[in-house]
VEXBA-777767 format. One line per field, with one value per residue (C-alpha): residue number from 1; residue in one letter; x, y, z. Coordinates in nm, 4 decimals, padded with zeros to 6 digits. Example, Ala and Ser with C-alpha at 12.3 -4.5 7.8 and 13.67 -1.06 7.14 Angstrom:
pos	(1 | 2)
code	(a | s)
px	(01.2300 | 01.3670)
py	(-00.4500 | -00.1060)
pz	(00.7800 | 00.7140)
This chain:
pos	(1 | 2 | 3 | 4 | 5 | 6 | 7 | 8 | 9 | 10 | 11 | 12 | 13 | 14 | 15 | 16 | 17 | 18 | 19 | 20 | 21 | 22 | 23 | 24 | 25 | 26 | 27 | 28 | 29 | 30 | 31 | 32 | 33 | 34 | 35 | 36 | 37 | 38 | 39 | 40 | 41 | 42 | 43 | 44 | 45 | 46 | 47 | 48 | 49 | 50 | 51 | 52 | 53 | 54 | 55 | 56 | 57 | 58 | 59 | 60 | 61 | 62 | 63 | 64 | 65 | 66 | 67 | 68 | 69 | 70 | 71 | 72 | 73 | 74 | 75 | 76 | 77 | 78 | 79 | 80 | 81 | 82 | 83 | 84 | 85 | 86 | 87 | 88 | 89 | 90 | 91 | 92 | 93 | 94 | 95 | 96 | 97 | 98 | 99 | 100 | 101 | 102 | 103 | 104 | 105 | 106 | 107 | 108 | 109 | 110 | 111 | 112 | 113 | 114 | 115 | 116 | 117 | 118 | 119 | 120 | 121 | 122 | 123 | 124 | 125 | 126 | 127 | 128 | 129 | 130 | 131 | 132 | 133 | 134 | 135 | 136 | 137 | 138 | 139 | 140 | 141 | 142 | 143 | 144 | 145 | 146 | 147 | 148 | 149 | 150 | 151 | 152 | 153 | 154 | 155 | 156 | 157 | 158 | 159 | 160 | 161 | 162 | 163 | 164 | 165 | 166 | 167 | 168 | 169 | 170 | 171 | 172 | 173 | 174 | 175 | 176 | 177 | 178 | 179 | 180 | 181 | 182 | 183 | 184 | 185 | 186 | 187 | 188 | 189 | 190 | 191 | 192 | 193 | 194 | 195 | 196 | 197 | 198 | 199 | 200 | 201 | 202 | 203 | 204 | 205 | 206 | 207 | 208 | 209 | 210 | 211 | 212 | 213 | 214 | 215 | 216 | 217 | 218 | 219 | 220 | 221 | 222 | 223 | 224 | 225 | 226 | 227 | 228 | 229 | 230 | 231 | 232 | 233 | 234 | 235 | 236 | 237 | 238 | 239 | 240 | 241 | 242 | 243 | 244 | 245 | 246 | 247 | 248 | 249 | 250 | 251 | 252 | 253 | 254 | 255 | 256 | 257 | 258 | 259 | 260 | 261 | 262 | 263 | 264 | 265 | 266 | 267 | 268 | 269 | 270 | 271 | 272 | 273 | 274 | 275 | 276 | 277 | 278 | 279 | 280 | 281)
code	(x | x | x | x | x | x | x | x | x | x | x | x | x | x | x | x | x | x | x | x | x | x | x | x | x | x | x | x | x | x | x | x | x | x | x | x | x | x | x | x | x | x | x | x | x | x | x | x | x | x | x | x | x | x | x | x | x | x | x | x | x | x | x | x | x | x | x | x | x | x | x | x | x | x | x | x | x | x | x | x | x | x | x | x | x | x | x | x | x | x | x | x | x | x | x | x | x | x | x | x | x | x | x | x | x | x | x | x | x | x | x | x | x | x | x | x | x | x | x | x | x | x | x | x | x | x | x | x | x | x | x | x | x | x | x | x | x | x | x | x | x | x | x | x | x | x | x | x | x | x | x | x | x | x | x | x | x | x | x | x | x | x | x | x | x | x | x | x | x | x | x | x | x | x | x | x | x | x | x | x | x | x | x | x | x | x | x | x | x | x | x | x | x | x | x | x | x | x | x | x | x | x | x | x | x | x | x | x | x | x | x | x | x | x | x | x | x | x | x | x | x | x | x | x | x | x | x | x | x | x | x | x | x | x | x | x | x | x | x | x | x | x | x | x | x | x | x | x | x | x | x | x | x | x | x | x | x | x | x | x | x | x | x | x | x | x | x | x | x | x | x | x | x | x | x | x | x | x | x | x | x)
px	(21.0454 | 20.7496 | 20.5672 | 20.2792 | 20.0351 | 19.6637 | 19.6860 | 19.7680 | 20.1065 | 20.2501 | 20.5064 | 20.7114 | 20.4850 | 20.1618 | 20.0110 | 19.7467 | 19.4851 | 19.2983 | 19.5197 | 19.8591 | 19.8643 | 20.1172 | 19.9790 | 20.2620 | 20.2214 | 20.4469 | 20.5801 | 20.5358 | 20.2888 | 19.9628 | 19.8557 | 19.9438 | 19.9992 | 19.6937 | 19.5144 | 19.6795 | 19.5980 | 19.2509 | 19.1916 | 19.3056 | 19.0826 | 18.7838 | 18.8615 | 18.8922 | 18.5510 | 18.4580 | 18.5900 | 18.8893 | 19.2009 | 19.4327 | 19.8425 | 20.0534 | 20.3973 | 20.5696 | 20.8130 | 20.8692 | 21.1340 | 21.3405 | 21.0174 | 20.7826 | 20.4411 | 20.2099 | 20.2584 | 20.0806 | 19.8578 | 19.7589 | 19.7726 | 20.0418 | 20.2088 | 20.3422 | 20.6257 | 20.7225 | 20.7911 | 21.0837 | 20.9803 | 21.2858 | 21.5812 | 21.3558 | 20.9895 | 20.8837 | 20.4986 | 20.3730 | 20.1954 | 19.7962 | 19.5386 | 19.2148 | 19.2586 | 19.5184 | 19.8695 | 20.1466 | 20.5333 | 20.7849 | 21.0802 | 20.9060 | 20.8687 | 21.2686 | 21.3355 | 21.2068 | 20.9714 | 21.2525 | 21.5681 | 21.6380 | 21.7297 | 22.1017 | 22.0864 | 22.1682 | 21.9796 | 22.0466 | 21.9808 | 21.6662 | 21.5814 | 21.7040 | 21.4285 | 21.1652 | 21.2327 | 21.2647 | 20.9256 | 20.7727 | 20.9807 | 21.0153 | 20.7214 | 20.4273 | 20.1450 | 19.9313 | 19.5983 | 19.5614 | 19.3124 | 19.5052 | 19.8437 | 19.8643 | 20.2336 | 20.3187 | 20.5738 | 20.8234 | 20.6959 | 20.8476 | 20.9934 | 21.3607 | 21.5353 | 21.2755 | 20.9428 | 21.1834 | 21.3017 | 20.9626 | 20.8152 | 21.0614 | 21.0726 | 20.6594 | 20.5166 | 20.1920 | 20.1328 | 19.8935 | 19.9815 | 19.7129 | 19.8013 | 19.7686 | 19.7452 | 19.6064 | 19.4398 | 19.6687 | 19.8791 | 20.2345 | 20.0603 | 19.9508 | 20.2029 | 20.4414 | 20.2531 | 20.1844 | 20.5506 | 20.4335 | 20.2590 | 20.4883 | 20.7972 | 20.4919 | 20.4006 | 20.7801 | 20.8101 | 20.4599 | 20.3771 | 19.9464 | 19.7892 | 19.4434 | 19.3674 | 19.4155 | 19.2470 | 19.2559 | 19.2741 | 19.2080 | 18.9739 | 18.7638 | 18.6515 | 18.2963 | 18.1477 | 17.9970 | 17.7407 | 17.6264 | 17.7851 | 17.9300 | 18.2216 | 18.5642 | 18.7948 | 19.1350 | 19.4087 | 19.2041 | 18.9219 | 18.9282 | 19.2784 | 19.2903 | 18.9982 | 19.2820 | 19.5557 | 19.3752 | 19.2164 | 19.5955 | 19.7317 | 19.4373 | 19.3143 | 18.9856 | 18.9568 | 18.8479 | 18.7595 | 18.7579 | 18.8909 | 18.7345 | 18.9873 | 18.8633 | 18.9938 | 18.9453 | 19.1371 | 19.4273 | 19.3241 | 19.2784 | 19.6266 | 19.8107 | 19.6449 | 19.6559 | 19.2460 | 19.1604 | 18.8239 | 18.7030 | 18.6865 | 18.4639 | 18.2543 | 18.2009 | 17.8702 | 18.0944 | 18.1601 | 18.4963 | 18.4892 | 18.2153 | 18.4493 | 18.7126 | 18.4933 | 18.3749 | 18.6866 | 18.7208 | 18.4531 | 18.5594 | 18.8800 | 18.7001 | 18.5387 | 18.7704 | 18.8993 | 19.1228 | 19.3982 | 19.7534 | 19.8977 | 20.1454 | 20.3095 | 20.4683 | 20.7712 | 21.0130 | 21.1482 | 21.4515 | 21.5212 | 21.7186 | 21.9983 | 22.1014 | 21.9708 | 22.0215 | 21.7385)
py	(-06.0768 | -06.0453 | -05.8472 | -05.7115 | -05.8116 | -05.7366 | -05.5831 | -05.9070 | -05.9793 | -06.2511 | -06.4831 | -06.6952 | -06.9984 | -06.8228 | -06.5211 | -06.2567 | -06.1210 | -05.8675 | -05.7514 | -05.7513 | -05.6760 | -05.5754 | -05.5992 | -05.3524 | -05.2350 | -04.9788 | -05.2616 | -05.5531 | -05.7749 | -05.5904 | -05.9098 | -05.8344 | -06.1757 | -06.2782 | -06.0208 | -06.0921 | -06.4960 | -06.4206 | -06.1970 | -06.4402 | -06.6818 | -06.4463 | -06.3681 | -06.7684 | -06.8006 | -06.5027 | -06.7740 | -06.5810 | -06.7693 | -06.7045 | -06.7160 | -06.5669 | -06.4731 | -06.4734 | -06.2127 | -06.1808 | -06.3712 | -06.3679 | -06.3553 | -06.5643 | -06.7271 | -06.7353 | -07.1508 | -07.1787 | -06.9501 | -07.1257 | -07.4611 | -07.5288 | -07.9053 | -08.0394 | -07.9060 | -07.7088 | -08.0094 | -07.9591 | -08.0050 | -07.8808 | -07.6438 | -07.3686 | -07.4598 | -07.5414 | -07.6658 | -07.4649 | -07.6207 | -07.5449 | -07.5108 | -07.5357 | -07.3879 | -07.0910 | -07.1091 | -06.9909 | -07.0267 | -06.8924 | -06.9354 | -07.1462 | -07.4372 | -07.4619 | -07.4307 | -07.5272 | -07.3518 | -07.2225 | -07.2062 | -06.8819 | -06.6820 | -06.4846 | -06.3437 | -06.0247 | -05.8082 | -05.9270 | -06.2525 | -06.2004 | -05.9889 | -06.3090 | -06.5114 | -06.2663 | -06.3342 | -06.7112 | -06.6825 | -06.4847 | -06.6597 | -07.0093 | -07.0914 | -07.2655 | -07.0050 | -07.1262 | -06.8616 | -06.6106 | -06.3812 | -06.2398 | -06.2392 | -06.1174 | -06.0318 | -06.0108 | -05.7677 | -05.7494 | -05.4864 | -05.1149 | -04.9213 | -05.1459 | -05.3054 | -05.5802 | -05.3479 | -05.0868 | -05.3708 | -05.4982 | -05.1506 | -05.1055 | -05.4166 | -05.4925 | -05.1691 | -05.3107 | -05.4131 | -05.1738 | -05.1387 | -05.2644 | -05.0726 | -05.2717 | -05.0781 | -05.1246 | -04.7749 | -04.6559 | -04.3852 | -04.5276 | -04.7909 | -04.5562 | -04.2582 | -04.5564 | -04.7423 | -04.3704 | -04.3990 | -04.6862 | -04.4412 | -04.1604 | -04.4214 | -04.5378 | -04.1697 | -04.1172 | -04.4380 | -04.3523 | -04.6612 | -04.6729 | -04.7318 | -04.9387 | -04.8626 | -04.9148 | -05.2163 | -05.1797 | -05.4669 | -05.5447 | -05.2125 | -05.3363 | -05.6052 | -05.6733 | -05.9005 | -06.1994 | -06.2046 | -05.7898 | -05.7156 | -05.3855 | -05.2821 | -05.2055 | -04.9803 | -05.1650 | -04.9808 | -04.6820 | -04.5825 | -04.4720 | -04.4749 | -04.6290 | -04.3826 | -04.1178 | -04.2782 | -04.3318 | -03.9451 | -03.8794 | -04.0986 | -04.0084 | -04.3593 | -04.5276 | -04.7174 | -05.0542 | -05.2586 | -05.2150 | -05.5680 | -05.7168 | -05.8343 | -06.2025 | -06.4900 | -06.7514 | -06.5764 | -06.5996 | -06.9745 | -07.0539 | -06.9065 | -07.0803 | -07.3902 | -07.3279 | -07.2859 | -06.9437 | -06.7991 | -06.7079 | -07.1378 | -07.2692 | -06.9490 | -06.7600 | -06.5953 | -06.5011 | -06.1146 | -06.0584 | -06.3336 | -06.0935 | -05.8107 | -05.9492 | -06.0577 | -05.6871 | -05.6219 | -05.8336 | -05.7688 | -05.3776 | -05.5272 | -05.7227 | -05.4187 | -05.2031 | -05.1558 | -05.4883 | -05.5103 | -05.3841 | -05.0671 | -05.2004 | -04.8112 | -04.9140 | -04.9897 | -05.0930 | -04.7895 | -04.6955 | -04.4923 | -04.2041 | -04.1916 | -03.8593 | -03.6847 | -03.3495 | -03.3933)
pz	(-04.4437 | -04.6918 | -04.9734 | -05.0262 | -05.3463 | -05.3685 | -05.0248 | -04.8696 | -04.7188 | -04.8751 | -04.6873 | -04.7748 | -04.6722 | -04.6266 | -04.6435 | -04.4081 | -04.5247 | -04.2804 | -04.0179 | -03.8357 | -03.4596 | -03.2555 | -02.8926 | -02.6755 | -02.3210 | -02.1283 | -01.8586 | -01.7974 | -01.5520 | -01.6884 | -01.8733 | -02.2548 | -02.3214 | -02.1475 | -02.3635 | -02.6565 | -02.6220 | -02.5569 | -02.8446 | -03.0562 | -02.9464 | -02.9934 | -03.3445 | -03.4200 | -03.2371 | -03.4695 | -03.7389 | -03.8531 | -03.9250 | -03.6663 | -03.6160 | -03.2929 | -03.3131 | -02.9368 | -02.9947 | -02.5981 | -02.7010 | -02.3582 | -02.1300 | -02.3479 | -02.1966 | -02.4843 | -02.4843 | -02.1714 | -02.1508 | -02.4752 | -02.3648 | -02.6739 | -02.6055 | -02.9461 | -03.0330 | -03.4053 | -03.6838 | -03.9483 | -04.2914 | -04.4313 | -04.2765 | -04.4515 | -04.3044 | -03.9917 | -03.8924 | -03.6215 | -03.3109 | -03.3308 | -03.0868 | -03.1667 | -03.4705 | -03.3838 | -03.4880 | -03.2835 | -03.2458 | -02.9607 | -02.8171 | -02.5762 | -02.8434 | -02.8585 | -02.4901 | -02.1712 | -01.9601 | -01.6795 | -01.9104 | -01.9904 | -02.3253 | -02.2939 | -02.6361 | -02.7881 | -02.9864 | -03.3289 | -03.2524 | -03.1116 | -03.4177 | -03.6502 | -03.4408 | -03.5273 | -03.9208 | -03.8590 | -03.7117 | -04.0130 | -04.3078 | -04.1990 | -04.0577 | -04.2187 | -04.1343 | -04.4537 | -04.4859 | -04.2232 | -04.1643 | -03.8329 | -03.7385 | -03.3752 | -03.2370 | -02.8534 | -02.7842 | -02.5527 | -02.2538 | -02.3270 | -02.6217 | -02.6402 | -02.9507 | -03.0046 | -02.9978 | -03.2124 | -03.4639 | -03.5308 | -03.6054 | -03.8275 | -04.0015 | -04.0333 | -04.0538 | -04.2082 | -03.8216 | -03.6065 | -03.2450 | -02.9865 | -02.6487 | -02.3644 | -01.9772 | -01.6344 | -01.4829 | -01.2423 | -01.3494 | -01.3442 | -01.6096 | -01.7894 | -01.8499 | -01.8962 | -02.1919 | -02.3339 | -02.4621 | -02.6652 | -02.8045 | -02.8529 | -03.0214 | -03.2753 | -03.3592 | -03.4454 | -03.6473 | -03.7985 | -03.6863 | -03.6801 | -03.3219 | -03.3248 | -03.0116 | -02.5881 | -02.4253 | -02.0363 | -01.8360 | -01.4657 | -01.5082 | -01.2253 | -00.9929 | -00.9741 | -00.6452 | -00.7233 | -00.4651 | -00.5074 | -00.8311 | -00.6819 | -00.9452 | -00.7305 | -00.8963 | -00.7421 | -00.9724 | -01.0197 | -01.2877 | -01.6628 | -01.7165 | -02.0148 | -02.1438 | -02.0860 | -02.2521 | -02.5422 | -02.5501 | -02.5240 | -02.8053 | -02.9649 | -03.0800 | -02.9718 | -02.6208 | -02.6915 | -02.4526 | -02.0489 | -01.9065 | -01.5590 | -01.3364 | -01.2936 | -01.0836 | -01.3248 | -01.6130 | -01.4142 | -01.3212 | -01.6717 | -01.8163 | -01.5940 | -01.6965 | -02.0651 | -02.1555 | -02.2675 | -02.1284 | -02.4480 | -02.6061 | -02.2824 | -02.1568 | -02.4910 | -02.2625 | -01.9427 | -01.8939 | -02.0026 | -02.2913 | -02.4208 | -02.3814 | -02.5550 | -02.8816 | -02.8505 | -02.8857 | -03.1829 | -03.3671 | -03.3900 | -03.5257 | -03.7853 | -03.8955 | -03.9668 | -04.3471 | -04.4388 | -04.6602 | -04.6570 | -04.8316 | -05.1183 | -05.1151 | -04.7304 | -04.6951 | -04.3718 | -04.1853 | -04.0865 | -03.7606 | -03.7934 | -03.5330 | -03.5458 | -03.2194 | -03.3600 | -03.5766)
């Protein structure tokens, strides 16, 4: 689906500079694509270059949380414009059907989406190419480690335990694919009261410090759980574009600039995996 020159990947209409990341969680509803929306926006308003790849392909949501209303234009059966919003790139599923129709496809077709996405799309120069997983360790989360290894994994988890020892499989799958983990970002990690600013610890408190001590990988960022995020994904505005100074848009470009710091560039000696089926081994 690409190469790798100069440690950039190189695509075939475009190319990423700095980073790829895979944002996983262990199940679904804990707000990865919320998270993984809203990170992008913080690295754009970090002004990095930006693209998303839905690869939820069956349970996609990125386009509204995003507030994404054109639809992809055809140059050519080859290359396909992506829809932009303020400045970040992003395709899914959800640009090709409607919001409530529903994907009944099979595995290899939902991997042949996933390179459509990366070959035929228009990306142009990214700095960051964020991809949201499907929840769990299936085919699609399997297939992409395998087939864009360059990608680091971005853990996503709420506190509570059944979160937690759930998305720690994430973990476990990427350690056998020697797939790199960046790190655990834990959402809805409290609720603080707007009147006394008392912090309520609703799901429970430093789980996602303990999944990350047990993957071994660096907790990143502890999410508030905030009324308005919710308000504002539904409605397709991002915190991070309107209140850059609230709380948890802070948090989030915390978040990214740790990201940004980190070493750029791609190894040119990595190549795809392949999983070894024999369970004797």
């Amino acid at each position: 689906m690409y190469e790798v020159k100069d440690k950039k990947v190189i695509l075939e209409h475009g190319s990423i500079n700095k980073g790829i990341i895979a944002v996983a969680s262990g199940k679904g509803g804990v707000g990865k694509s919320t998270v993984t929306v809203n990170l992008a926006t913080a690295l754009a308003k970090l002004g990095y270059k930006v693209g998303i790849i839905d690869a939820d392909v069956r349970g996609f949501s990125v386009p509204r949380i995003l507030g994404v209303v054109d639809k992809p234009k055809a140059v050519s059966e080859k290359e396909i414009i992506p829809p932009e919003v303020r400045g970040i790139k992003a395709i899914s599923m959800g640009s090709f059907v409607g919001e409530n129709e529903p994907v009944i496809w099979r595995a290899p077709l939902l991997t042949g989406a996933l390179e459509q996405f990366f070959k035929d799309i228009r990306w142009g120069k990214l700095d960051y190419m964020l991809i949201d997983l499907p929840p769990g360790t299936g085919d699609m989360p399997l297939n992409i480690m395998q087939k864009v290894p360059h990608a680091e994994t971005l853990v996503v988890t709420t506190p509570q335990v059944t979160a937690t020892k759930v998305a720690g499989r994430i973990g476990a799958m990427a350690e056998k694919m020697d797939h790199e983990i960046l790190g655990v970002v834990e959402n809805m990690a409290y609720y603080r009261c707007e009147e006394c600013g008392h912090k309520d610890y609703i799901f429970g408190k430093d789980g996602g410090k303990d999944l990350a001590d047990f993957m071994g990988t660096e907790l990143l960022g502890q999410l508030p759980l905030i009324s308005e995020v919710r308000r504002r994904s539904d409605s397709g505005n991002p915190i991070v574009f309107d209140k850059p100074d609230s709380e948890i848009s802070q948090e989030f470009i915390k978040i990214a600039k740790i990201i940004a710091e980190r070493e750029a560039g791609f190894d040119e000696e990595i190549e795809p995996l392949k999983l070894n089926m024999d369970v004797n081994k």
